[in-house]
Every structure is written in structure tokens, then in C-alpha cells.
C-alpha positions as CSV (number, residue, x, y, z in Angstrom):
1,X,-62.0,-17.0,41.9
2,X,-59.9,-14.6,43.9
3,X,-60.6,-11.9,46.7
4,X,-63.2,-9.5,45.5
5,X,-63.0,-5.7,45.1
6,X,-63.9,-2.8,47.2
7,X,-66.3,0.6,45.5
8,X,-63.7,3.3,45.4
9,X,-63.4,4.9,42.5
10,X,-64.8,3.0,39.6
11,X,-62.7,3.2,36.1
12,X,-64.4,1.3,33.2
13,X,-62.3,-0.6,31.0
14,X,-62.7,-1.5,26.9
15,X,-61.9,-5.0,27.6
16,X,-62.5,-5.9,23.7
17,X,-59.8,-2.9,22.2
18,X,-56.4,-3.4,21.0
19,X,-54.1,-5.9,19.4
20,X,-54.0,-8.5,22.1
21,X,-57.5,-7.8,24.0
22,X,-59.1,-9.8,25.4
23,X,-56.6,-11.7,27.4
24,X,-53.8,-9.0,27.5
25,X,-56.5,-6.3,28.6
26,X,-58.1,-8.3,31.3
27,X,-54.8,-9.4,32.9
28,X,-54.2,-5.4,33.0
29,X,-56.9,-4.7,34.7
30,X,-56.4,-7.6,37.2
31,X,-53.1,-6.1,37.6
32,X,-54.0,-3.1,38.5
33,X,-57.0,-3.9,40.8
34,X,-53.8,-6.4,42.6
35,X,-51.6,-3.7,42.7
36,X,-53.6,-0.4,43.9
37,X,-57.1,-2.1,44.9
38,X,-58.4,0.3,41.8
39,X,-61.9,-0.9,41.0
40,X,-61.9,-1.9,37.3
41,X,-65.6,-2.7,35.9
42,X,-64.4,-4.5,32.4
43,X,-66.6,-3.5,29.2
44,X,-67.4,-6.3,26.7
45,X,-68.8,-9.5,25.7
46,X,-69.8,-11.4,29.0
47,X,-68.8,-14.9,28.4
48,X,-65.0,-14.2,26.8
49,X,-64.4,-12.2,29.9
50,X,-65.8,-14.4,32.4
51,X,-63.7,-17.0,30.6
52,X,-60.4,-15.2,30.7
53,X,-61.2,-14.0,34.4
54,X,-61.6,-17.8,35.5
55,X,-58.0,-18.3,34.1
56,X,-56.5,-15.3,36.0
57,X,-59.3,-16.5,39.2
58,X,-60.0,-13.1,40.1
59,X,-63.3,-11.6,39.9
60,X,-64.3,-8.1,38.6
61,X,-67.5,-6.6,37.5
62,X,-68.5,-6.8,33.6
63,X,-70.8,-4.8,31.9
64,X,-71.8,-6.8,28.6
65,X,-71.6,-5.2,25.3
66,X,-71.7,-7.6,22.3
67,X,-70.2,-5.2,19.7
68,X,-66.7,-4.1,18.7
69,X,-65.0,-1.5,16.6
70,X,-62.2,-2.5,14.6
71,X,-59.1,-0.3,14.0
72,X,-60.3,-0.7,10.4
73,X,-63.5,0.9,10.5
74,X,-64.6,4.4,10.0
75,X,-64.7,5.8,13.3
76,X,-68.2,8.2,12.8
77,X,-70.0,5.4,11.3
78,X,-68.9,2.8,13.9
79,X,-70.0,5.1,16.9
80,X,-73.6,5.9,14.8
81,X,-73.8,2.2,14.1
82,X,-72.1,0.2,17.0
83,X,-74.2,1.2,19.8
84,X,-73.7,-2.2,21.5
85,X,-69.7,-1.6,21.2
86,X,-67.8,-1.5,24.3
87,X,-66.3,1.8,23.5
88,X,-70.1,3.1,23.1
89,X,-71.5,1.3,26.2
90,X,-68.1,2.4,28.1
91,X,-68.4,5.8,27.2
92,X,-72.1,5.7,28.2
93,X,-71.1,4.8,31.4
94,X,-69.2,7.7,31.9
95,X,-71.6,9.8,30.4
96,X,-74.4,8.9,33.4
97,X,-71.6,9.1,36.3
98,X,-71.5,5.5,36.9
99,X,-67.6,5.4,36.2
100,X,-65.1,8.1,37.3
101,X,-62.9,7.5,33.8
102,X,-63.0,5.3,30.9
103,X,-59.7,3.6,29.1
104,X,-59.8,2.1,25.9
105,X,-56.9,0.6,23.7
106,X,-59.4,0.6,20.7
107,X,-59.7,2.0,17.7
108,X,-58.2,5.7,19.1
109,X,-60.6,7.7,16.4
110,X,-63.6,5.9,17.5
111,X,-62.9,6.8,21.2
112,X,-62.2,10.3,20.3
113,X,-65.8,10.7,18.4
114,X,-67.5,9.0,20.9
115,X,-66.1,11.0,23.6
116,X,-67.1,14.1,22.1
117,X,-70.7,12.9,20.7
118,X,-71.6,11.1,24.0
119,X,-69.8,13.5,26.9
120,X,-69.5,16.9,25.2
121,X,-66.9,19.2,24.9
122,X,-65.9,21.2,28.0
123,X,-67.5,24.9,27.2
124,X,-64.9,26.9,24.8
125,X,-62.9,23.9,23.8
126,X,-63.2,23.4,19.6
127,X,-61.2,20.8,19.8
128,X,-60.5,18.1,22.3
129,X,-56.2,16.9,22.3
130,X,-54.6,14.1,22.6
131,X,-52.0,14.6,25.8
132,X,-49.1,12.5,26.0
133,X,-46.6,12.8,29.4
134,X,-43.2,11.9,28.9
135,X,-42.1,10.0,32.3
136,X,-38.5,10.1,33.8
137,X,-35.6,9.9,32.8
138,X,-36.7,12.9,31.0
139,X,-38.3,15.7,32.5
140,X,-41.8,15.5,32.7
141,X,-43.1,17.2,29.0
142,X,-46.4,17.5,28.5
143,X,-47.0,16.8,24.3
144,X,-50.0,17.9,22.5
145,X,-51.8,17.2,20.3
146,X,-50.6,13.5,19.5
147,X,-53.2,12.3,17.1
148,X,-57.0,13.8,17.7
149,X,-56.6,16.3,15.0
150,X,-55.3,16.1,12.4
151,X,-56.1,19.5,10.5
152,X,-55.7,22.2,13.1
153,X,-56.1,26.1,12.9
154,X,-53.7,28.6,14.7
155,X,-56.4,29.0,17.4
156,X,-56.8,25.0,17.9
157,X,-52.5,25.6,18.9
158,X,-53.4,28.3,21.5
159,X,-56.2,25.9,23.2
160,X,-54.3,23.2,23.5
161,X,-51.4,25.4,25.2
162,X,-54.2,26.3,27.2
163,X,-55.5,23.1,28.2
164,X,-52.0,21.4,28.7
165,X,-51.2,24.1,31.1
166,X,-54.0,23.1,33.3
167,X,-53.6,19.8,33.1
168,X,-49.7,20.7,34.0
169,X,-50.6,22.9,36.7
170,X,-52.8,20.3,38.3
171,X,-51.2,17.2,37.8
172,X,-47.6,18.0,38.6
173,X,-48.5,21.6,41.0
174,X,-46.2,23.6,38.0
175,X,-47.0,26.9,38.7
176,X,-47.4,28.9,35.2
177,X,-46.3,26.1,33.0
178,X,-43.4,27.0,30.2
179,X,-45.5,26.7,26.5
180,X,-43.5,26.0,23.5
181,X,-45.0,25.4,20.0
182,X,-42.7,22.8,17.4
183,X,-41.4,24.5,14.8
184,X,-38.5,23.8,12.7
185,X,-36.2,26.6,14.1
186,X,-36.9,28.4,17.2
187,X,-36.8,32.3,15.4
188,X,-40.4,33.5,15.0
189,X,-40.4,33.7,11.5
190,X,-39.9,29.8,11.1
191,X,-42.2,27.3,9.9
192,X,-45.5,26.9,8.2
193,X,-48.5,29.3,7.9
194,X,-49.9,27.1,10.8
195,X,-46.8,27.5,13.7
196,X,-46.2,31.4,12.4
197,X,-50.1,32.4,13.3
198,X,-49.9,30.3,16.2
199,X,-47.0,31.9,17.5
200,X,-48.5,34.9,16.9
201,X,-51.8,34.1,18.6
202,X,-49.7,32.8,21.9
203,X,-47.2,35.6,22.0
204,X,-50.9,37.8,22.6
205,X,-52.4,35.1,24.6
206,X,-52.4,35.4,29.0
207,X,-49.9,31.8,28.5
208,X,-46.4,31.2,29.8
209,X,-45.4,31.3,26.0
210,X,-41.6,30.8,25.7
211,X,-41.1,30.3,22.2
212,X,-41.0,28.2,19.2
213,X,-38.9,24.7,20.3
214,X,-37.5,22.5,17.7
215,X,-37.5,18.3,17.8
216,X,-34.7,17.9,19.7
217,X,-36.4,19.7,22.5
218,X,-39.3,17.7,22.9
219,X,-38.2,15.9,26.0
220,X,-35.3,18.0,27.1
221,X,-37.0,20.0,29.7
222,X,-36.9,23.1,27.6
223,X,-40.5,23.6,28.3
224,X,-43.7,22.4,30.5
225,X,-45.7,22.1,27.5
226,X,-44.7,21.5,23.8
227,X,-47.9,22.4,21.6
228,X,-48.2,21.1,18.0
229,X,-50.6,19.7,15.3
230,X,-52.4,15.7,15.9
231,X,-50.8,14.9,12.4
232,X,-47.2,16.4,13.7
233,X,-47.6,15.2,17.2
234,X,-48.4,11.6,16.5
235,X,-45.5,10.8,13.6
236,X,-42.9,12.6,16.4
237,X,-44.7,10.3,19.3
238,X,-44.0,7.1,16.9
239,X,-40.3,8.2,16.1
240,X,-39.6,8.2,19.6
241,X,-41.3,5.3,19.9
242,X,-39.5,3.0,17.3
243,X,-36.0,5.0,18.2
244,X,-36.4,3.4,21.8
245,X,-37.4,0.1,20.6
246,X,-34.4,-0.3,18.0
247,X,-32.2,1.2,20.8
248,X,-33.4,-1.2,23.7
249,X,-33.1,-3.7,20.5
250,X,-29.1,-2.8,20.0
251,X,-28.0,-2.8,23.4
252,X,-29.5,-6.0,23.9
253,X,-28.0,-7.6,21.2
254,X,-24.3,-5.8,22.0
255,X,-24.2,-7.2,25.7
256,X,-24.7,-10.5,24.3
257,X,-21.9,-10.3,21.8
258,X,-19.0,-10.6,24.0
259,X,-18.4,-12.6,27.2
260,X,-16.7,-9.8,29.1
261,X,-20.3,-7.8,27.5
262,X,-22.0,-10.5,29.5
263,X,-20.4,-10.2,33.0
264,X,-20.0,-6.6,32.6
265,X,-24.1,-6.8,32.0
266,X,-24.7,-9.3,35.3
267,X,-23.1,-6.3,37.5
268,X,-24.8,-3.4,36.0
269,X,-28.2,-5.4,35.6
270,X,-30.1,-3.4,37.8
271,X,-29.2,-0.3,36.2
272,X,-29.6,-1.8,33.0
273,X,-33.2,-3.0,34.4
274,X,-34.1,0.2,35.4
275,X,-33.2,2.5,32.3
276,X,-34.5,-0.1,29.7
277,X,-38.0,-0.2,31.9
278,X,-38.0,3.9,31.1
279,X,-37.8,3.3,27.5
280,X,-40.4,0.6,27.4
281,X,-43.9,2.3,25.6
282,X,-45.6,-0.1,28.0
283,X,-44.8,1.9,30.7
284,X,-46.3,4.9,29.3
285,X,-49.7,3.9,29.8
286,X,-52.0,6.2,27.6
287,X,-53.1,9.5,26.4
288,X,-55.3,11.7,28.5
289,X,-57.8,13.3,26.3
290,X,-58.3,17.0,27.3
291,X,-61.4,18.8,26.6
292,X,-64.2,16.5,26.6
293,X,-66.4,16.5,29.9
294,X,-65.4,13.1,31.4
295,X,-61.8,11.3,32.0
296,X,-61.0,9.7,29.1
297,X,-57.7,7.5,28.5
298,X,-56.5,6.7,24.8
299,X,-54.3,3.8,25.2
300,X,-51.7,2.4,22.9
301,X,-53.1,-0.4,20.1
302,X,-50.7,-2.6,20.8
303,X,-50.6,-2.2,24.7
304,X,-49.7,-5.6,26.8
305,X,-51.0,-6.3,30.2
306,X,-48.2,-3.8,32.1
307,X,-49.5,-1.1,29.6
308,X,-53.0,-1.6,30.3
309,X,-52.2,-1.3,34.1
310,X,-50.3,1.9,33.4
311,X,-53.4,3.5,31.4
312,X,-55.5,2.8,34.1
313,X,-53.1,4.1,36.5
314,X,-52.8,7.7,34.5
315,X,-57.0,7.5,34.7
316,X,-56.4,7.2,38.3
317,X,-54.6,10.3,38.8
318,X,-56.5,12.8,36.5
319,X,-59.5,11.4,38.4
320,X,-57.8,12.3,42.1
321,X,-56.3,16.0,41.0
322,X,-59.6,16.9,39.7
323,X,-58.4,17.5,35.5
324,X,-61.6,17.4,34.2
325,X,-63.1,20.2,36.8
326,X,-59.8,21.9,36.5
327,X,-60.3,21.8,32.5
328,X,-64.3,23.2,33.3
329,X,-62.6,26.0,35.5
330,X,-59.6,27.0,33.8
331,X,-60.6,27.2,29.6
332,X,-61.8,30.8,28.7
């Protein structure tokens, strides 16, 4: 096995959630222990991971838990049910302060309910959001909500502006972050019943409220913090997602069309490298949940080893700048 790990700060990992767990998962978190020396305590069943850990020869702590929740399964009923599940057991973890965050690429509903049946929500929160950063080349753009809530109400909009402008002003020192709420037209009087209370409420809220922003302006800059519905919010998340994919897909397949397309692609691979790594959903990492009372990371389904690492990073970071506390402190 390899070296062993030093107590820092302790994130706890579902090692049994998402499309290619275990092995993908595990190599993540190997990854990122490698990496940063971040002190991943894997959640799970005990033999698969000791098996896959003898493959990577590395050790790391496991915490057995012989249940898991499918992405099929009713996420109420599986928490209830499933106590054994490594979402439950992980989030239980966090719950009694032996872990500093928990990251799970599971069944996203299930995490959500267990996070706000197990931790709590942070005092004057209703609803808890899925955040989603978009990293450079864009300017960072804080997106919320991207899949928590489906069904919101005008004042769910104004606590989510509220909570991604704390998270904003910790994480990236933004002092009063710009809030813009997705709309279909930036003039007041456009879009639903939903967006034209919400604008309301914010335009009367203490918030840096700029403004209804359309689509286009979701990773332009415009704003800090672009505010919209989890149904909304998670269908715009996925565009961008599959619009990167069939772009990375195209260029790809254009620079090995042509044989000039070729050598022209040997001189500019490092640029190439570089922008094509910024469009890759891997390096995203996860989505912080704000407003539950512990550091909880939503990770993609489908995440691969680099986007485990990445998830795990983002944990690492709300954990230094304090988001949780700052959340406690800053929601009214």
C-alpha cells in the first residue's frame, strides 16, 4: 500500500454514488489525497473499497456502510429506509463533526433530503440551493438554484440571491456581489408570475439587485450572481453542458480532417489543451449546497476520477473560507 495520510481536515466521500463508482470515485479521492494531502475518509462497503484501494496501493480510511441509493429510487423513502446507505452514514458523519464536508456523486435528490433531515437548515433558510460556479475562461458566475427545487416561490428567488451573495462574498472577497434573476427579457415586466414577484421582492430587498439577465448572460460577467428556479437552473446547466461536449466534439473531429488541420493542431496544442480542459464538466467538480448546516458537495452522476478530485477540492475551499458559518452569519 502507499504512504499514509496526515489528520487535517477530514472530507468524507460517497465512495458507492454515481455512474462509474466504485473504481472512478476511489481513484478520485486518491487523487486528490496525492495531489493536496486532503484527507479523504471513503464511505461504503468495506471489502469493494479495500479491493480497489489495493489496486491504486494507497491507503485511506473507510467507514463501512452496506447500503446504496440508486438514482432510481425515491429519494424520501431511500433516506427513511436506507439507513445503512453511504449517503446516510456520510451525512451522519457530518452531522456529529467527525468530517469537515461530505461529497457525494449519488443520487443528487437523496443527498439533498438527507442533508436537510440529518444537518438542518441554517436558521431562516426555506429552502436549501443548489450553487453551481462557472470557472475561467468565463468570469466567475455564481448559478442558483441548479436542481434542489424544483417548484419555487418568489421569496425562495430572494434567498437564494441572498445566500449566493455570501457565498460570493466569501469565496471570491466580491464585495456586494451584482444579483440578477433569469428572465426572458431584461425589462421588469418580462417573464412569468414567478421572475415578475421575484423581481419585485429583490428590487425591495438590502441586495445588490441589478436586474432581470437573460440566457445569454449567464456566464458573461453581467452579474456575480444569476438567481433562478432548480427546474430552470438545471435544464440551462445541462445545455451548457451538452453545447461544450458537441463543441469539444466538432473541433476535434475538424483538426483531424485535414493534414495542414493536423500540423496547425501540433503547434497550437497547448492552447488547444488548455481551452478544451475549461470546457470539460469534469473540471467543474460539484455543486455546493447552500443552506443546510454542514458542507455538502453535489457532484455530477457521471463524474470520472478528475471530477471527483475537483468536487473534493470545491469541499475544500468552502471548508477554509468559513461558507457554512458565513451562511449562519449572513441569512436574515
Amino acid at each position: 500500500m502507499g504512504k499514509g495520510y496526515q489528520l487535517k481536515m477530514r472530507i468524507a466521500l460517497d465512495a458507492m454514488g454515481g455512474d462509474h463508482a466504485p473504481r472512478e470515485v476511489v481513484k478520485g479521492a486518491v487523487a486528490a489525497a496525492r495531489e493536496q494531502g486532503i484527507d479523504v475518509v471513503l464511505v461504503g462497503r468495506n471489502g469493494t473499497l479495500e479491493s480497489e484501494l489495493r489496486n491504486l496501493q494507497w491507503d485511506l480510511p473507510i467507514i463501512d456502510a452496506s447500503e446504496v441509493v440508486g438514482f432510481e429510487e425515491s429519494p424520501a423513502k431511500a433516506v427513511r429506509a436506507k439507513r445503512d446507505s453511504s449517503i446516510v452514514v456520510g451525512m451522519n458523519l457530518l452531522k456529529r463533526g467527525d468530517v469537515s464536508a461530505f461529497v457525494s456523486a449519488g443520487n443528487s435528490g437523496a443527498v439533498v433530503t438527507a442533508a436537510i433531515l440529518i444537518l438542518g437548515r441554517v436558521e431562516g433558510v426555506e429552502r436549501p440551493a443548489l450553487s453551481f460556479l462557472f470557472p475561467p475562461p468565463w468570469p466567475y458566475v455564481l448559478f442558483l438554484d441548479v436542481g434542489a427545487n424544483v417548484d419555487c416561490k418568489p421569496s425562495h428567488l430572494v434567498q437564494f440571491a441572498r445566500m449566493g451573495s455570501v457565498y460570493m462574498e466569501r469565496l471570491l472577497q466580491i464585495e456586494r456581489p451584482r444579483i440578477g434573476l433569469l428572465s426572458n427579457g431584461e425589462e421588469d415586466s418580462k417573464g412569468n408570475r414567478l421572475v415578475r414577484e421575484g423581481n419585485r421582492l429583490l428590487k425591495e430587498s438590502n441586495l445588490n439587485f441589478v436586474g432581470n439577465v437573460e440566457g445569454k448572460d449567464v456566464v458573461k460577467g453581467t452579474v456575480d450572481v444569476v438567481v433562478t428556479d432548480g427546474f430552470t437552473g438545471n435544464v440551462v446547466l445541462k445545455a451548457n453542458e451538452g453545447f461544450s461536449e458537441s463543441m469539444l466534439l466538432s473541433l476535434r473531429q475538424k483538426l483531424a480532417s485535414r493534414l495542414y488541420l493536423k500540423v496547425a493542431a501540433f503547434f497550437l496544442e497547448p492552447a488547444l489543451r488548455s481551452f478544451t480542459k475549461k470546457l470539460e464538466y469534469s473540471e467543474y467538480g460539484g455543486a455546493p449546497l447552500l443552506g443546510v448546516n454542514g458542507n455538502v458537495v453535489v457532484a455530477h452522476g457521471r463524474s470520472d476520477a478528475n471530477a471527483i478530485k475537483n468536487a473534493i477540492f470545491i469541499a475544500k475551499q468552502g471548508e477554509n473560507q468559513g461558507v457554512v458559518e458565513a451562511m449562519r452569519k449572513g441569512i436574515t
